[in-house]
N, C-alpha and C positions, 0 to 999 in steps of 0.2 A: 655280934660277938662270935657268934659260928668260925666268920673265917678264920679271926684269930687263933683259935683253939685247933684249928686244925693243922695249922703253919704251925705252932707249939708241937704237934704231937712231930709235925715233920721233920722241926731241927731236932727233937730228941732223937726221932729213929735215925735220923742221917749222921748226928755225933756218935752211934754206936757203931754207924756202917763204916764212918770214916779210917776208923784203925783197919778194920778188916780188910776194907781194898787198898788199902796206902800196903801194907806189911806184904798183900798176897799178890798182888799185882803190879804196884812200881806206878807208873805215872801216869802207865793205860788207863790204870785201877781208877786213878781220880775223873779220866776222862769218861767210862764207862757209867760211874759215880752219876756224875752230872746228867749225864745224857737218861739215866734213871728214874734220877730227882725228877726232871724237865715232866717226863714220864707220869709220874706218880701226882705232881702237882696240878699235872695236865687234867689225868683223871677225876681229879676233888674236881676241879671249875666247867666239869661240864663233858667233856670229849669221849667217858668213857665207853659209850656207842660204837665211835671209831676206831678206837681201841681194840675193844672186845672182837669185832671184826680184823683183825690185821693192819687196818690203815693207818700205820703209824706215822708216815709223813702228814700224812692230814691232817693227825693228834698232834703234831708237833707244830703244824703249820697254824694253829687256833689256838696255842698255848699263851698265856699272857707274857704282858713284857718282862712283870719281873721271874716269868721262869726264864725264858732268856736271856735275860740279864744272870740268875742265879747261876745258869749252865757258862756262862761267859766268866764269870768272877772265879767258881770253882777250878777252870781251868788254870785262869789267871793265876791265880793264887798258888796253887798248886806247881804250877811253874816258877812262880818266886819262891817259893818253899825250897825246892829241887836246887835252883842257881844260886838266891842273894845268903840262902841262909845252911850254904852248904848239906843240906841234909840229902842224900842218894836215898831215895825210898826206896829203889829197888835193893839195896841192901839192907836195910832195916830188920830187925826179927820178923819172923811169919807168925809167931804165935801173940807177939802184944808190939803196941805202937810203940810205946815209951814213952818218954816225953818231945821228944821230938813230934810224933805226928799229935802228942794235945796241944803242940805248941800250934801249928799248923790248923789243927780243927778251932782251937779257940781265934784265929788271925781269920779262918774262912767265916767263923759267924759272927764275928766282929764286925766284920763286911756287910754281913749280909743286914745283921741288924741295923748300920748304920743306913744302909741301902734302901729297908724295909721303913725305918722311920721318918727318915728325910723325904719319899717320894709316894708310898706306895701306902703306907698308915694311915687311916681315917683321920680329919684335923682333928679331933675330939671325942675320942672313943665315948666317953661318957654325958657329952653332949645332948639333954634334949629339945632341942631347940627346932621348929619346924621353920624351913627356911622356903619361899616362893620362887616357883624358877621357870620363869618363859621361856620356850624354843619356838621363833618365828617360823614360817611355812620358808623354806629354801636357804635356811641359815646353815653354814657349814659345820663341818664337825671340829675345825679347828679351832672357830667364831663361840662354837658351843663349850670346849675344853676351856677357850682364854676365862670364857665369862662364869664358868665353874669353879676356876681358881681366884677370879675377883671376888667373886660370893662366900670364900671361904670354903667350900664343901668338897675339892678335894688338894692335894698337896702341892700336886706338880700337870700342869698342860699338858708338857710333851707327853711326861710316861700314859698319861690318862689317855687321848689321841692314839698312841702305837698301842697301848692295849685293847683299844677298842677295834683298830684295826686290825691286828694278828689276831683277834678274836672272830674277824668276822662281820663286824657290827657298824663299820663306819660308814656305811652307806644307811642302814638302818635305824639312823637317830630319827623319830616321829614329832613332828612340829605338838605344841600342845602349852597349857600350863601344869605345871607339875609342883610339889610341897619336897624336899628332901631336908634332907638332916647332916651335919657334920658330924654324926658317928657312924653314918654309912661309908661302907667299902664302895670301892671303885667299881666293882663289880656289881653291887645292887644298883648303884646311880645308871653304872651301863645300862645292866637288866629292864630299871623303871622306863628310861628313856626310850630303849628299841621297843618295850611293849605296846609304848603308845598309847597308855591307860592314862594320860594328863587330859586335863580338861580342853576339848579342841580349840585353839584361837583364830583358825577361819573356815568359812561356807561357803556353799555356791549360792549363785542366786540365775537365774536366766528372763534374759528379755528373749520371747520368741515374735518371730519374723511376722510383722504384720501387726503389732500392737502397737496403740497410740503410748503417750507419757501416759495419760490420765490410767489405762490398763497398767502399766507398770507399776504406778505406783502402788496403787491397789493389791498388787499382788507381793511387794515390798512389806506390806502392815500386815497383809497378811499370813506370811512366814514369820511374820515378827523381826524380820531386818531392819523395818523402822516403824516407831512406835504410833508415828498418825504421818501423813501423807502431805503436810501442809507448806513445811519447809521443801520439800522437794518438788512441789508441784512450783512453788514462788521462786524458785532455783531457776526452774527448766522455764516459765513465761518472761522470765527477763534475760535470762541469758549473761547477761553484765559482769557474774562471779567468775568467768570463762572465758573471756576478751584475749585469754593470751594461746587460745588455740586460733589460727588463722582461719579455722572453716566457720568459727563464730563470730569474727570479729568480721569476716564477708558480711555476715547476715545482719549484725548490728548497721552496719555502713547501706543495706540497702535501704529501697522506699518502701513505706508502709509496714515499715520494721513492727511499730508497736499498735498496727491490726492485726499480728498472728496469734494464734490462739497461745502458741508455747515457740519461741524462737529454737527453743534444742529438738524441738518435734525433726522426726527424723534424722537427727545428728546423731544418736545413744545408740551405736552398732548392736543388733540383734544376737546372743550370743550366752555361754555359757560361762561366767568369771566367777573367779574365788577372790573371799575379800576377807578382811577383818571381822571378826564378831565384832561389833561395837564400830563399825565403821560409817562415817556421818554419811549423810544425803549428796554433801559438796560431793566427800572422795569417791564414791558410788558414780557420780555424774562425769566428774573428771576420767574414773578409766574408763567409761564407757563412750566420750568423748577422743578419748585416746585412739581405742580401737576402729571407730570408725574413720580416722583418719591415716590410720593403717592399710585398710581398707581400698581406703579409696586411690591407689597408688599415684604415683607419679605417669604410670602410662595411662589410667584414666585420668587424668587431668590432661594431659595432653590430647586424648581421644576425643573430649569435651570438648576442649577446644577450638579442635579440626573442627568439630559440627557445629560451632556456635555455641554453646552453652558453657555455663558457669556448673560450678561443683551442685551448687544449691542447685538450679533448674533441673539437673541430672538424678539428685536424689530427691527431687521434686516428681518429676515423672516416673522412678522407679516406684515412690512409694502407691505411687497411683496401680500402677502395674502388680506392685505385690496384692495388693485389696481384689484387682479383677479377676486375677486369675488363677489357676494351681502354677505350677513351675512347668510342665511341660507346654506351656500356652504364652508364657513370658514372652518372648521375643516376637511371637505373633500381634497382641498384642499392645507391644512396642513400636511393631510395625504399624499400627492403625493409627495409634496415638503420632506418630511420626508423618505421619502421610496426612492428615487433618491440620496439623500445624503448619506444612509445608503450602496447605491449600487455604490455611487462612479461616480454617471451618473451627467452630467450638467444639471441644472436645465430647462435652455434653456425658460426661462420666458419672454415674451413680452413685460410685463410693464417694465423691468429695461433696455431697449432700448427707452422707450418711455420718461423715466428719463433722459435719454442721450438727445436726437434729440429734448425733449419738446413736440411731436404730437404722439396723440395716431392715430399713423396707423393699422388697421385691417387685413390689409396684408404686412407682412413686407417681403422685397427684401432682396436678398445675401448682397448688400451692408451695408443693417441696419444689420443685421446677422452679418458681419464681422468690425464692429466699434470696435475699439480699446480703449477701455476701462475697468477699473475694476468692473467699473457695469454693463459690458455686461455678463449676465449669457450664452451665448450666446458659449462664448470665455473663460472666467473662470470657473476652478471646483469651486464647494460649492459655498457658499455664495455671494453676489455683496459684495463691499465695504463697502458699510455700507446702515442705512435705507432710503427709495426713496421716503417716504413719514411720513404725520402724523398717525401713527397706533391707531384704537379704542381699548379700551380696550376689548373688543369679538376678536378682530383679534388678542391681545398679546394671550387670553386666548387659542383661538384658534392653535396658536403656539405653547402651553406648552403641549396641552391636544388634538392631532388630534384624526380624527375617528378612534377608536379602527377596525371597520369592512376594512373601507379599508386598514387601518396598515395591517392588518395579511391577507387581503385577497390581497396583493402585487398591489395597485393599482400606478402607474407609469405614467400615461399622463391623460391631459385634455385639451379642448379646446371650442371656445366661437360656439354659435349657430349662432341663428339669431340676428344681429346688435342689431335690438330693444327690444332683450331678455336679461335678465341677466342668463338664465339656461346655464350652463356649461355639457357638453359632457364627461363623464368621462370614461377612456379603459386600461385595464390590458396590453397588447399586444400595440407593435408597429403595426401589422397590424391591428388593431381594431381602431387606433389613427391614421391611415393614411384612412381609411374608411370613417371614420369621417370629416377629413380634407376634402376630396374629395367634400363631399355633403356640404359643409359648406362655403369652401373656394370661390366658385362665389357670394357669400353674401356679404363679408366680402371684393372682390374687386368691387361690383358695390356703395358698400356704402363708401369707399373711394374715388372713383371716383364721388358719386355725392356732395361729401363735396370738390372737389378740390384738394386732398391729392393724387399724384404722389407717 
């Protein structure tokens, strides 16, 4: 009720001012009037800051619509007064209006009031009603005005829209749920909304580069994005709910489709999104479905091409690539991985046993060596089965584009240093890669041994 009482004291003071500049000043009077008001009502709603400092354009530039409207009408008016209702203000008495200017002051708040209730009045001054109000993440201010006046909660769209703007605030509307009232003014409803004190309606969540589905999910339950991991893990092993993205409906149509652990394994782009509170496991999968087929553009698919390979074989070797090495090592080896395939040799990779058993062991025994599987690269030529993890976009890029130096210079083995290094050991020759291993490998079993890993 504040505002109202305040807009009260306004048209009382502005009906006493009306005589005095109509009689002392003529028609300037009313324009000066206006430009006053605009002034005066500026400083109630906030401006007085700029004010107080000189910045009067600024103060006026923030003023809400119905003070420019107010400033617009009093002119108006004022000039009808002057023309349709013969009255010359400039000659009028200087000392009293007469009736002439009550006639004019009663036609200006005539207006105004009719201006003030049709558009700008709360729907329900006395209203206590709590009414729910969503604002989606990226909904516009216009989208948010229409669906304000379908709720009931304020008068009119437009003037609600340009007051928010000449205020200031139209980029400032904050996504959220929010509780308001039809005996809120325009100006609280603005207020609540740019604070952004509503209950938030979405989150981020992050897949980071290098984790399987089984790791996502896990870490899905446990933000509390989703309440147990079972629906989404039965999502991503069948893949089937997805058919109508083209990079899933590839891997549905290949062989040995229903021996992969999770067919979206490495589809679910590595990355940071905002989503819904309250949003299911499907839509969670679909945009991160999305993204990696964003991703993977149209010039890698082409580039894939060129080499032989399918999208899938491509983010089948990246993911490998992401597992071995830090990012500065990518294309190195990309380049081994590539030069072993080319020679018909097994890839004989670590990490796609470690996809099998779940433990990155550092020393792996004959028995991990001879697991029976199609992701042992171990045991199979070329490729695992499909990809063993979430692959970065450096590691696909990495896959498309290896090191041109070690490409031509035949480079064929690598292996890890020290535990708490990420440098890789990289050797043209079997006996340079067994050299290697030699000075390496007591590393790699005492740090197994002191993590408890048999």
């Amino acid at each position: 009720m504040e505002e109202q009482n305040m807009f009260l004291w306004i048209k009382a003071a502005v009906t006493a001012l009306c005589a005095a500049f109509s009689a002392a000043f003529g028609w300037l009077g009313w324009l000066v009037l206006a430009w006053a008001v605009c002034m005066v009502i500026d400083w109630i709603s906030g401006s007085a800051a700029a004010a107080s400092k000189g910045e009067w354009s600024s103060a006026v530039a923030r003023a809400g619509i119905w003070h420019k409207a107010g400033m617009v009408v009093v002119v108006i008016v004022a000039a009808m007064a002057d023309g349709v209702l013969g009255v010359a203000v400039e000659n009028l008495p200087r000392w009293a209006a007469g009736k002439d200017t009550a006639m004019i002051t009663v036609i200006l708040f005539s207006v105004w009031n009719k201006v003030y209730g049709e558009f700008i009045a709360p729907p329900d001054e006395n209203s206590t009603a709590q009414v729910p109000f969503t604002i989606e993440s990226g909904q516009s201010l216009t989208r948010v005005a229409n669906r304000l006046e379908e709720a009931g909660l304020i008068r009119n769209r437009t003037v609600f829209k340009y007051y928010c703007d000449f205020a200031g605030w139209g980029q400032k509307i904050q996504s959220g749920s929010y509780t308001l009232s039809p005996s809120m003014t325009m100006r609280q409803i603005a207020d609540q909304l740019t604070r952004g004190d509503g209950n938030p309606i979405v989150r981020n969540i992050t897949l980071i580069p290098g984790w399987t589905i089984e790791q996502f999910a896990e870490q899905l339950v446990k933000d509390g994005v989703l309440t147990d991991s079972a629906e989404f893990l039965a999502l991503c092993k069948s893949g089937t709910s997805f058919s109508e993205f083209y990079s899933v409906q590839d891997v549905l149509n290949s062989r040995n489709v229903s021996q992969r652990r999770y067919v979206l394994e490495g589809y679910l782009a590595p990355d940071t999104y905002e989503i819904y509170i309250g949003a299911t496991a499907s839509e969670i999968i679909r945009k991160l479905i999305t993204q990696t087929e964003r991703v993977f553009t149209v010039a890698c698919e082409d580039r894939a091409e060129e080499m032989g390979y399918t999208m899938d074989e491509i983010l089948t070797l990246a993911s490998m690539i992401e597992k071995e090495a830090s990012k500065a090592d990518f294309t190195k080896v990309s380049a081994v991985f590539h030069n072993r395939l080319k020679a018909g040799m097994k890839l004989q990779s670590d990490v796609t046993i470690h996809y099998i058993t779940g433990v990155r062991k550092m020393s792996l025994t004959g028995s991990d060596l001879a697991l029976d599987s199609l992701y042992n690269t171990y045991q199979v030529t070329g490729l695992p089965l499909g990809p063993i993890c979430a692959p970065s976009a450096d590691a696909i890029n990495a896959a498309l584009y290896p090191d041109e130096t070690f490409v031509a210079e035949n480079y064929l083995y690598f292996c890890a240093t020290s535990p708490e290094s990420t440098e890789l050991h990289f050797s043209r020759t079997l006996q340079e890669h067994e050299q290697a291993v030699a000075i390496y490998a007591p590393l790699w079993q005492q740090y197994d041994k002191e993590r408890g890993i048999e």
